[in-house]
N, C-alpha and C positions, 0 to 999 in steps of 0.2 A: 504494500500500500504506500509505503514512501515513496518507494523508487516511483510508484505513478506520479505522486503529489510534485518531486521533483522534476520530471518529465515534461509537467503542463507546465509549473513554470517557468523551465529552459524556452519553452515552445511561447507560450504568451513573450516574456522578454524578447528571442529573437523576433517575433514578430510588430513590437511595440518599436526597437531598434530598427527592421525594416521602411517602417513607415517614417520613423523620424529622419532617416535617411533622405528618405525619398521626398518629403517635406522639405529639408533643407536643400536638395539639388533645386525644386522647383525655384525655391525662394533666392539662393544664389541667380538661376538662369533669369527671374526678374529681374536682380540688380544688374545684373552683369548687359543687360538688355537697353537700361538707365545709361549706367556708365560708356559703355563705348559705343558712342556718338562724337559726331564732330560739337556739338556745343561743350562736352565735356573735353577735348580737346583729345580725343584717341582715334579721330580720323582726321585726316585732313582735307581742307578744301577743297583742293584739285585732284583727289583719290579717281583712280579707275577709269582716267583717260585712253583714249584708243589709243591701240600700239603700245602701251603699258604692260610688263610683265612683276607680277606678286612675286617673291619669292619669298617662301618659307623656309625657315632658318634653322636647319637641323642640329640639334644640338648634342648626340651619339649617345644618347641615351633613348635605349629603345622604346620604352614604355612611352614618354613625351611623343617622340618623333612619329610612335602611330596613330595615335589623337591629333596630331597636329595634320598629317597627312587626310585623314580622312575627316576632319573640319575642313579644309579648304576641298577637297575634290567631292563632299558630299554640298557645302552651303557657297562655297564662292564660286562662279559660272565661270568669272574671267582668265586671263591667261595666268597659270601662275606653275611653279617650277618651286622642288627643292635643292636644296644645296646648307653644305656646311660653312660657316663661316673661311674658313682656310681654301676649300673648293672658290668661294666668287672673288674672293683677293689675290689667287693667283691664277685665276685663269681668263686671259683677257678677255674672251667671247664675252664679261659680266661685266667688263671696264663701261659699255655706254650708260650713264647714269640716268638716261631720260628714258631710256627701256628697259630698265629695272631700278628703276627708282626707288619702289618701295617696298622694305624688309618685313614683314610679319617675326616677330621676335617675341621673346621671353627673356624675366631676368625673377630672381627669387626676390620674393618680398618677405614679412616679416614671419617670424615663426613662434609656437609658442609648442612649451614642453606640459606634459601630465603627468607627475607622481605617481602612482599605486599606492596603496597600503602595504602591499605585495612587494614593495621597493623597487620593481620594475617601472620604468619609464618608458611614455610615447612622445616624439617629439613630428610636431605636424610644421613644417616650410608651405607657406603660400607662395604664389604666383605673379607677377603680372606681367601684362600680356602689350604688346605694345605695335606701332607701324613705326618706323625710322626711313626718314627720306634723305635718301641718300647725297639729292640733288642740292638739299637747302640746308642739309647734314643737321638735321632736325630730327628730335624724339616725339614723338607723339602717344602720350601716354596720360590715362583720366587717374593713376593713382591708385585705380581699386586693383583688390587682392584677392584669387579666390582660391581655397581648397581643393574644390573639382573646378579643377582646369581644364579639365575635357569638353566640362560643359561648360565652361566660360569659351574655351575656344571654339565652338561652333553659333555662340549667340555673336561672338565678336565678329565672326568669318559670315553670318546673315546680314551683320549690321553694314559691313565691309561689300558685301553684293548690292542693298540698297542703293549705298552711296555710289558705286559704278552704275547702275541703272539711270541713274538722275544725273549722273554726267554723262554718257554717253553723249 
């Protein structure tokens, strides 16, 4: 009879966990929706002119770089390419700065650690997410920071198609 007792409670908990989860990704994918816009300053103006190539900025860490590959080829329509940083500085095909202007990049934001009572620790590194122009050697970045970066970077790469659609 315990081992039942403790069973449902494994089972309600994971499942209370699940949903809180799932609560927080929505509510990050609203801010994250808020924040990069050009009014918050993480698009730029002149974004997604024709003849324009995106390129996403691999950073050889595999888990990043396949979020990041399949936000841009599932949410951004326009042209865009990846490459590592070392890849577009040394290879001159990437030297025209007016057709690859602009980098979709990341850089860690702030992070914050959890204690146990267990004396085990988690420590959780955020995100943000940014456009850098190459051309005007400008960052364009709204500041926020998210946990699921996955799903920041696919709200960022819809927001990122918008604003190419209304330049065209």
């Amino acid at each position: 009879m315990h081992k039942i007792k403790l069973l449902i409670i494994i089972i309600i908990s994971s499942l209370h966990l699940t949903s809180c989860l799932f609560a927080t990704k929505a509510i990050q994918a609203s801010k994250a929706r808020k924040e990069f816009t050009e009014a918050n300053n993480a698009i730029p103006p002149d974004f997604g002119k024709k003849g324009e190539v995106l390129v996403g900025i691999l950073t050889t860490v595999n888990s990043y770089d396949k979020y990041l590959k399949s936000a841009l080829n599932k949410k951004y329509l326009g042209e865009h390419i990846f490459l590592t940083t070392e890849e577009l500085d040394s290879d001159s095909k990437y030297s025209d700065k007016t057709k690859y202007r602009y980098l979709f990049n990341v850089e860690k934001g702030s992070g914050s650690t959890a204690t146990f009572s267990n004396g085990l620790s988690s420590t959780i590194i955020k995100k943000r997410q940014f456009i850098y122009d190459r051309l005007e050697d400008k960052k364009y970045i709204s500041g926020a920071e998210f946990t699921f970066f996955a799903k920041a970077m696919k709200v960022y790469a819809e927001n990122l198609e918008l604003k190419r659609q209304s330049n065209k």
